[in-house]
C-alpha positions as CSV (number, residue, x, y, z in Angstrom):
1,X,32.9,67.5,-140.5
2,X,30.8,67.0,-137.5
3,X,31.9,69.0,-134.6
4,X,34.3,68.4,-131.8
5,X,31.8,67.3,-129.3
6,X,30.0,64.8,-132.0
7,X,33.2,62.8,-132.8
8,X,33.9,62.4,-129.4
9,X,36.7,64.7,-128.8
10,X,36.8,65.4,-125.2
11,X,38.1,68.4,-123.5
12,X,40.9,68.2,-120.9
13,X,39.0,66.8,-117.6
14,X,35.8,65.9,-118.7
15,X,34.6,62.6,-117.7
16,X,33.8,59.9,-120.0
17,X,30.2,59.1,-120.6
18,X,28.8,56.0,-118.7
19,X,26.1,54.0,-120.0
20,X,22.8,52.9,-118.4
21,X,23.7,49.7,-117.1
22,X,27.0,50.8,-115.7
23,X,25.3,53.6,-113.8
24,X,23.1,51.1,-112.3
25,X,25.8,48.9,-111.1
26,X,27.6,51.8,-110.0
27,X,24.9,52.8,-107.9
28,X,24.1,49.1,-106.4
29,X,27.8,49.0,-105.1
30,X,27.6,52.6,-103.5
31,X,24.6,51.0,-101.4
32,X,26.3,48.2,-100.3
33,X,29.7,49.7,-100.2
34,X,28.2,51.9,-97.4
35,X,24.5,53.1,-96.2
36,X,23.2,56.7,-97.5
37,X,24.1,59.4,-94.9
38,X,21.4,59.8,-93.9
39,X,20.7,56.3,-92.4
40,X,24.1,56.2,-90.8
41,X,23.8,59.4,-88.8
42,X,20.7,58.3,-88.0
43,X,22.1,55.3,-86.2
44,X,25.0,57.0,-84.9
45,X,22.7,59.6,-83.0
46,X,20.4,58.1,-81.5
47,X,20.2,58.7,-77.8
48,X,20.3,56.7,-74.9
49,X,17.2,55.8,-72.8
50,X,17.8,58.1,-70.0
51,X,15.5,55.5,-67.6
52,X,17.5,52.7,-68.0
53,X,19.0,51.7,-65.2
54,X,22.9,51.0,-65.5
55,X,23.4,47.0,-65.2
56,X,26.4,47.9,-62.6
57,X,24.0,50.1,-60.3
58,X,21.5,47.2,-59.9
59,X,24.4,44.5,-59.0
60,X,25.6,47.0,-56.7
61,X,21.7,47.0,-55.0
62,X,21.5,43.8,-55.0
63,X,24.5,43.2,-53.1
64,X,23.7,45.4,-50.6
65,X,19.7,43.8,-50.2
66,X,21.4,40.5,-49.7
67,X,24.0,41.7,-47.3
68,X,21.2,43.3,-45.3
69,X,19.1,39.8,-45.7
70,X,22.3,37.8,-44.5
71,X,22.5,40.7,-41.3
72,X,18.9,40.0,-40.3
73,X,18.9,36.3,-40.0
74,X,22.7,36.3,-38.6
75,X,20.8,38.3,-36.0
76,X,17.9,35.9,-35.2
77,X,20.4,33.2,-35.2
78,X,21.9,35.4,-32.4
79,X,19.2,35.6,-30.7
80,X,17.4,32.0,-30.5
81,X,21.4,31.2,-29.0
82,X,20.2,33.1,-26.1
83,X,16.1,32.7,-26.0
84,X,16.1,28.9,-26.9
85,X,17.4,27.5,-23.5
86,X,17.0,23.8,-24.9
87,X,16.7,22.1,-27.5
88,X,16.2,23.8,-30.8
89,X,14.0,21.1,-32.4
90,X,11.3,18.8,-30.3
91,X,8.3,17.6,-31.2
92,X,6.5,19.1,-28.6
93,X,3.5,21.7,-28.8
94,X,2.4,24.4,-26.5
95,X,-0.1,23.6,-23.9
96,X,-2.9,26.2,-22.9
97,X,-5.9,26.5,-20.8
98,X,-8.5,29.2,-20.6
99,X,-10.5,30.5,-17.9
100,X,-12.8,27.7,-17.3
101,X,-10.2,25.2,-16.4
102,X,-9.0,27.9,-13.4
103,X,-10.1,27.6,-9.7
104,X,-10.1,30.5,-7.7
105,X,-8.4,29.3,-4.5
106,X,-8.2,32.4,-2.3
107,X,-9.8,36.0,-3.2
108,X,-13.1,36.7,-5.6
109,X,-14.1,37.1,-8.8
110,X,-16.0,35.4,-12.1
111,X,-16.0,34.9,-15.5
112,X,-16.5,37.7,-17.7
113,X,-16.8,36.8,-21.5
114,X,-13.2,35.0,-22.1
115,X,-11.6,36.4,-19.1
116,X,-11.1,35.5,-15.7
117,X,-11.6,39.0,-13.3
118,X,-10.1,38.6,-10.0
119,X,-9.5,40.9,-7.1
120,X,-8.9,39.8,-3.2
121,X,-11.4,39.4,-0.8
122,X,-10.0,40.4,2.0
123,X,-7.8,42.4,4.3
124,X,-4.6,40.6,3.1
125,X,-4.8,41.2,-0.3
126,X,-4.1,37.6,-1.8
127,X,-5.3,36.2,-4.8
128,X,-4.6,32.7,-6.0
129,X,-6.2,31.3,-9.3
130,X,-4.7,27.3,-10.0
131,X,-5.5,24.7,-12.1
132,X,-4.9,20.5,-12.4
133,X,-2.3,19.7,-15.1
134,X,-0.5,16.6,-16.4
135,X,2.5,17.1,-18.4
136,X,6.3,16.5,-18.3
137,X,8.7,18.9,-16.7
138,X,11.4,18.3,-19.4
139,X,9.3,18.6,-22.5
140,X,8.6,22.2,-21.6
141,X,10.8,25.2,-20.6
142,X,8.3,28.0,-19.6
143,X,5.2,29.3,-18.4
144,X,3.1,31.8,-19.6
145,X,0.1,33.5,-17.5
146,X,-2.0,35.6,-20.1
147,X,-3.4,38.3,-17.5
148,X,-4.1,42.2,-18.2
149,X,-4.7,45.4,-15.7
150,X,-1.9,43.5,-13.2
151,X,-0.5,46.5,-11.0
152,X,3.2,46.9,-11.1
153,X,3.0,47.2,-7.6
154,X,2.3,43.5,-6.7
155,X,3.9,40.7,-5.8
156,X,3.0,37.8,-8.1
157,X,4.7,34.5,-8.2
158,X,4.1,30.7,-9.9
159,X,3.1,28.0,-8.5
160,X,2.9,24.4,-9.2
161,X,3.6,21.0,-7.7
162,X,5.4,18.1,-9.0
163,X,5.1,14.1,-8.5
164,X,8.5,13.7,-7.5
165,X,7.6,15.9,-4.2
166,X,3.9,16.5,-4.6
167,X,3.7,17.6,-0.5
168,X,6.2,20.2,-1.9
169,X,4.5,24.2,-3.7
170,X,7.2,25.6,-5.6
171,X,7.3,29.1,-6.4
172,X,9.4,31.3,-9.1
173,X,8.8,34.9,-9.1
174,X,7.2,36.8,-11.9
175,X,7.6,40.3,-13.7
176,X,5.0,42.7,-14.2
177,X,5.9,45.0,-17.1
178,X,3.1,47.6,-18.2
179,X,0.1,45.5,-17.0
180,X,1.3,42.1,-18.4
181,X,2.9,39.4,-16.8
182,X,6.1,38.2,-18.1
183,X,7.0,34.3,-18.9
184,X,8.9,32.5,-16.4
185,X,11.4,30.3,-17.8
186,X,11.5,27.0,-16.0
187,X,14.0,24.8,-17.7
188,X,16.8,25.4,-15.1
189,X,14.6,25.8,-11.7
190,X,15.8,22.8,-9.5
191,X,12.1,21.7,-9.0
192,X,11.3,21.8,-12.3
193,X,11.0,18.0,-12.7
194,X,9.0,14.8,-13.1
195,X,5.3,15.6,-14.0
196,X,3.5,18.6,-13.1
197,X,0.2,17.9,-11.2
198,X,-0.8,21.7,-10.8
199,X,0.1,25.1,-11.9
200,X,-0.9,28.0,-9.5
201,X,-0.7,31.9,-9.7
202,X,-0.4,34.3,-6.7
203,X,-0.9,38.2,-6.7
204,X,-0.3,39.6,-3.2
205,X,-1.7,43.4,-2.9
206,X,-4.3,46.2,-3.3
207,X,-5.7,46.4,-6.5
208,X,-8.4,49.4,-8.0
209,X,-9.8,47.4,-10.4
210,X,-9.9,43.5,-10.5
211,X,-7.4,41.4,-12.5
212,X,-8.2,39.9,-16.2
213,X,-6.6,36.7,-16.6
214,X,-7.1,35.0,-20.2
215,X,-5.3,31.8,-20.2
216,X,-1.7,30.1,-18.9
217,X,0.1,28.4,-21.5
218,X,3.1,26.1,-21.2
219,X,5.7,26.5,-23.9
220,X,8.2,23.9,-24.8
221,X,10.9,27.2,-26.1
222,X,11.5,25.6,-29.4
223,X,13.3,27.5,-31.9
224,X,10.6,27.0,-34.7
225,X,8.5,27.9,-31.5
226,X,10.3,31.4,-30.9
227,X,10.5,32.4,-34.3
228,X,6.2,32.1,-34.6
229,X,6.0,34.1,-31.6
230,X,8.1,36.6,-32.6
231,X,6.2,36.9,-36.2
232,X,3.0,37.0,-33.9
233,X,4.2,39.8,-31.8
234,X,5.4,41.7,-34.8
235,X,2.4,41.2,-37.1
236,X,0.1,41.4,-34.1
237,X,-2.8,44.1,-35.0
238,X,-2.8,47.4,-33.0
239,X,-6.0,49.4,-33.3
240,X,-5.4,53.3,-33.3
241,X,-5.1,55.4,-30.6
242,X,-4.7,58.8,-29.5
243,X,-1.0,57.9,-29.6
244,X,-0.7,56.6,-33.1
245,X,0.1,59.3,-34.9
246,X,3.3,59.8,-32.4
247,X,4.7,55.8,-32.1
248,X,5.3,52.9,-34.4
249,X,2.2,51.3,-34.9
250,X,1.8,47.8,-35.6
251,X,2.4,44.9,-33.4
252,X,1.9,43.7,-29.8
253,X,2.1,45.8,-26.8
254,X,5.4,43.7,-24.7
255,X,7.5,42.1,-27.7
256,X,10.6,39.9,-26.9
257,X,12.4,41.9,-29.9
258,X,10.6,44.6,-31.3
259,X,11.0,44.7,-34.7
260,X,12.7,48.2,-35.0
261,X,15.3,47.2,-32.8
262,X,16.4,44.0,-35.2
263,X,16.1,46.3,-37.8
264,X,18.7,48.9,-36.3
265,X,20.7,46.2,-35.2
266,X,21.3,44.9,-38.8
267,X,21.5,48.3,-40.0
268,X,24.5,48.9,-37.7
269,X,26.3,45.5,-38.5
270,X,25.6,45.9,-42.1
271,X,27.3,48.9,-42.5
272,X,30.3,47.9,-40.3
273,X,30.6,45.3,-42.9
274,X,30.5,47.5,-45.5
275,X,33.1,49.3,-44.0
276,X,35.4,46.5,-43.7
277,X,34.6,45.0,-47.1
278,X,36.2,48.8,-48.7
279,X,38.9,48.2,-46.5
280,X,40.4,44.5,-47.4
281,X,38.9,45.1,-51.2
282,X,37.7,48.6,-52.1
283,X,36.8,47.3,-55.8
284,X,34.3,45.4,-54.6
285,X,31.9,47.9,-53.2
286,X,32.1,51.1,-55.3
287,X,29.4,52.8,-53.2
288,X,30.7,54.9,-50.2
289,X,29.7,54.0,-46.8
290,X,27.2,57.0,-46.6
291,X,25.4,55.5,-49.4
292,X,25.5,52.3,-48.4
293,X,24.3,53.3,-44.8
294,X,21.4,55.2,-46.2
295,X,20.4,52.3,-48.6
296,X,20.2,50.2,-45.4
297,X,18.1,52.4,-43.8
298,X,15.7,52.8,-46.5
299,X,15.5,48.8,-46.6
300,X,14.3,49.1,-43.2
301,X,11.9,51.8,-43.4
302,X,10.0,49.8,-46.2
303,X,9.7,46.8,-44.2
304,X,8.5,49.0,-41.2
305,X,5.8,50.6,-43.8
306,X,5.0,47.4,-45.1
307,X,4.1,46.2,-41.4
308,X,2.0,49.5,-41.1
309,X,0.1,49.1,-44.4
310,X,-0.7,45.9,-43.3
311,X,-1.6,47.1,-40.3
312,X,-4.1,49.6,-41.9
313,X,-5.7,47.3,-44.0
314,X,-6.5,45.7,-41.3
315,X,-7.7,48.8,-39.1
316,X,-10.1,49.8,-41.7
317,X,-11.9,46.6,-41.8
318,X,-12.1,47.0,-38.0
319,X,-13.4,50.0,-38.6
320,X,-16.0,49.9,-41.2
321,X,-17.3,46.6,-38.9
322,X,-17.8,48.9,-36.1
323,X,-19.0,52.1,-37.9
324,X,-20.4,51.1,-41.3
325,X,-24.4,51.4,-42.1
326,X,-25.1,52.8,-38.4
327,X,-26.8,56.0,-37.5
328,X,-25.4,58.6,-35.8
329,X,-26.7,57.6,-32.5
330,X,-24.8,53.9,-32.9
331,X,-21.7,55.9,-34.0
332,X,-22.0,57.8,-31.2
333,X,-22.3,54.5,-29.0
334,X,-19.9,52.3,-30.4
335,X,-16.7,54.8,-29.7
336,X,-14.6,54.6,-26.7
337,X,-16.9,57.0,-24.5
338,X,-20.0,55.2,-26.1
339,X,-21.5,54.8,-22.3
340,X,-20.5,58.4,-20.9
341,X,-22.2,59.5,-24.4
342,X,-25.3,57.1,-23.5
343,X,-25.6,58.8,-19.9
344,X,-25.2,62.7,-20.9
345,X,-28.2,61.7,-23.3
346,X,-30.4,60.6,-20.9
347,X,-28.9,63.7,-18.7
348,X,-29.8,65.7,-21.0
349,X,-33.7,64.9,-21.2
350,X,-33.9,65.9,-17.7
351,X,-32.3,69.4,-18.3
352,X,-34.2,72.5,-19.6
353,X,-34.3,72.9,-23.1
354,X,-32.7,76.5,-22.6
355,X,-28.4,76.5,-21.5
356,X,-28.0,75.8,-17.9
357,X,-24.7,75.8,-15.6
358,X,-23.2,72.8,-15.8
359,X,-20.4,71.4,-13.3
360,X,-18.7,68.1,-14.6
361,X,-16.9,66.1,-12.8
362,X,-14.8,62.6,-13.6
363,X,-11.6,61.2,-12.2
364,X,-10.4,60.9,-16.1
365,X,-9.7,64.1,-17.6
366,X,-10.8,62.4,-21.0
367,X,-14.4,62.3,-19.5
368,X,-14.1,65.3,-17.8
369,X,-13.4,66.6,-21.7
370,X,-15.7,64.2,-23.7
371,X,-18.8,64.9,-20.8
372,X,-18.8,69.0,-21.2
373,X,-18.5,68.3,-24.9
374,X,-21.9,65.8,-25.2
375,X,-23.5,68.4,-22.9
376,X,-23.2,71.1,-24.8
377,X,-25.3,73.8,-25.8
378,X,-25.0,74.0,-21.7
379,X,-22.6,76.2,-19.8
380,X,-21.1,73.1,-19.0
381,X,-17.5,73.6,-16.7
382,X,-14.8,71.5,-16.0
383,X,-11.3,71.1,-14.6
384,X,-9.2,70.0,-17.4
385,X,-6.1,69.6,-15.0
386,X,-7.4,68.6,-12.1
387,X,-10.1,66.4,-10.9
388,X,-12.2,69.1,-8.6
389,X,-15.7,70.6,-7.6
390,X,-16.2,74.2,-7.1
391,X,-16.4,74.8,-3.3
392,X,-20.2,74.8,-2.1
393,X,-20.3,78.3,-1.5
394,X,-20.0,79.1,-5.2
395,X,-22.7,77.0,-6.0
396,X,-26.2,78.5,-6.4
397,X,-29.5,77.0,-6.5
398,X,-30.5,76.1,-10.6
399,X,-26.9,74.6,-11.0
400,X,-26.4,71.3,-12.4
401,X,-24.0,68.8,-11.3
402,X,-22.7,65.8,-13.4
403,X,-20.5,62.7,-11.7
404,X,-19.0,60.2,-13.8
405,X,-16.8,57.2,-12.6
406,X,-15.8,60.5,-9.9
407,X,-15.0,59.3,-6.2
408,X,-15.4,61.0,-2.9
409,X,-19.4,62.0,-4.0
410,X,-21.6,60.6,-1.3
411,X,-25.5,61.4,-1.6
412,X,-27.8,61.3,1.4
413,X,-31.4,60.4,-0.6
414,X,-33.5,60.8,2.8
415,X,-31.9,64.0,3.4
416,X,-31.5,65.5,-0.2
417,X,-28.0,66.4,0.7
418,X,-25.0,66.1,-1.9
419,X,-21.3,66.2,-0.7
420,X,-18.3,66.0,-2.6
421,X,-14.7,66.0,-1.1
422,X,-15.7,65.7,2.4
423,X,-16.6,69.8,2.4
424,X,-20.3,70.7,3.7
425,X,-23.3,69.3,1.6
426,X,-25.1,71.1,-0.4
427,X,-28.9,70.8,-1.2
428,X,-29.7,68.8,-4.2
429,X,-31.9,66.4,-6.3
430,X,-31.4,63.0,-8.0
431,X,-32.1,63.6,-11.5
432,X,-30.7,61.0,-13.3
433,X,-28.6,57.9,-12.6
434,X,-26.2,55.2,-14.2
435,X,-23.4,52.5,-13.7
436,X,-20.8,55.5,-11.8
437,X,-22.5,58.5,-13.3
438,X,-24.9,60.6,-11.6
439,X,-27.0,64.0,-12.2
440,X,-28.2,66.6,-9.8
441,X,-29.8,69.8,-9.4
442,X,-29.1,72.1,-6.8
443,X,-31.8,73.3,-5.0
């Protein structure tokens, strides 16, 4: 008899065979019946991309850009209410004239490139520049003399006649803020009316240096109008300075409204909003007010950059027009104290090759500066607070002396006697000579 496992006795808990085709089958409906474990840990595992930004955060930032959007032009809307004084919308364009359409009708001056430089010619101190002009009264609102160097401490006014009383001069007083004139807004002036025949300006007072006037324009006050100005002002370019580095740079030098100030205007209302919105529905702004604040501010700052960068692109083509492909000699003479630079040179050729004293003297402390620089290897001396001389006494025969754009120096040529200050004169020689700028020895 065959044995027990032949005839197909089976032991308590063995399982019964399976054949070929049922172990495929078997296996087919494991697969489908679920993935190998492998696979489906796999999936369940995986991580989430750490960089992707959570869809909630970015509603939230865009909620807060718009609000800060909606600020901003709430606040120009503010404004052109008060710097429109008409209407909002005419068909009307600025009117300007330049220098050559002026008449100097009291005090001196000429034309100097595209500038008009004035200064009075007399005791009293009056200058009046005017010009012919037709146009309507009531399809303009203000008046805008383009002038630069204008002493705060004159009295300047606008002039103009009309046709409705042309025996009649009208005048409206004008602001002087840093060197620039002001507009005067016309629209509500009582005499402001029919056609105006002439437009006049009068600056009453000493002046150092004459007065550069570039043009007069009359401006209809639009709100389009207001709006390009303003973008003009703010987008204006602003070469560097020695104050750059310390100020916002970028734009004009007298703006309506600065662009910082909108800015922290709209901050500030922004984030009252903000606050308010938590208040009446705190669901719908889960960031805090701090955040919110700070996100406003940052807005800000990258519009402020943005004006910068702009402002930098344009600085460096400035810059590499003035500078690029020249030798050092051009460099030299196309900075700021390119003709101070141009006179120490020449100086210089008149000097012994071996370090002499040196005394500088310049009413600008820059100069002052910038002049003992250039003249070096020379024991060159200077007062960097104060604009003086050594006393004669301490000056010794073989001492140089170098003036530039300095008053109170008077030199006597028939005599050979220098004086500075109104102390005693001192021996000396012309060396050299320039527009201000002067060299002597003492003898």
């Amino acid at each position: 008899m065959p044995p027990d496992d032949a005839t197909g006795a089976r032991e308590p808990g063995d399982r019964p065979p399976v054949g070929a085709d049922d172990a495929i089958e078997a296996s087919a409906g494991r697969a489908d019946a679920a993935p190998p474990p492998q696979i489906a840990a796999t999936a369940s595992t995986a991580p989430l991309t750490a960089d992707a930004p959570k869809p909630g955060a970015v509603t939230h930032a865009g909620r807060l850009l718009a609000l800060f959007v909606a600020v901003v032009a709430l606040c120009m809307l503010g404004y052109l209410a008060f710097a429109v004084p008409g209407k909002w919308f005419t068909g009307v364009r600025s009117v300007a004239w330049g220098p050559k359409d002026m008449q100097i009708a009291k005090g001196s001056g000429r034309i100097v490139g595209d500038e008009l430089a004035v200064a009075p010619s007399d005791a009293s101190g009056l200058v009046v520049v005017s010009l012919r002009t037709t146009f309507r009264a009531s399809d303009y609102a203000a008046v805008e003399w383009i002038a630069i160097d204008v002493p705060d401490h004159l009295d300047v006014s606008l002039l103009w006649r009309t046709d409705f009383k042309p025996e009649t001069l009208n005048t409206l007083p004008l602001a002087v803020v840093s060197g620039r004139l002001l507009p005067a807004v016309t629209h509500d002036h009582a005499a402001w009316l029919g056609n105006i025949q002439g437009l006049a300006l009068a600056m009453k007072g000493p002046v150092a240096e004459p007065v550069r006037i570039r043009g007069v324009m009359a401006k209809p006050l639009s709100a389009p109008e207001v709006l390009r100005d303003r973008w003009r002002e703010w987008l204006a370019f602003e070469g560097w300075t020695g104050t750059s580095i310390n100020t916002v740079t970028g734009g004009a030098d007298l703006q309506d409204l600065p662009l910082p100030l909108l800015l922290a205007i709209a901050i500030g209302i922004a984030t009252l909003v903000v606050v308010g919105v938590k208040r009446v529905r705190p669901g719908a702004m889960p960031m805090t007010v701090f955040g919110a604040l700070a996100a406003f501010v940052l807005i800000a700052w990258l519009l402020l950059d943005l004006r910068w960068t702009w402002n930098l692109v344009r600085q460096v083509d400035a810059t590499a027009d003035r500078f690029a492909g020249k030798s050092y000699v051009d460099k030299r003479l196309a900075v700021e104290d390119g003709p101070l630079f141009a006179f120490v040179q020449k100086a210089k050729e008149s000097m012994p090759p071996t370090p002499a004293r040196v005394f500088v003297a310049a009413d600008s402390h820059y100069f002052r500066g910038r002049a003992a620089y250039h003249l070096y290897p020379h024991n060159a001396y200077f007062e960097a607070r104060s604009n003086a001389l050594p006393a004669p006494e301490r000056v010794r025969a073989g001492d140089w002396i170098l003036v530039f754009n300095r008053k109170g120096v008077q030199y006597d040529a028939a005599q050979s006697k220098l004086r500075w200050d109104n102390q005693q004169p001192v021996s000396a020689e012309l060396k050299a000579s320039g527009r201000g700028a002067a060299l002597f020895v003492v003898r």
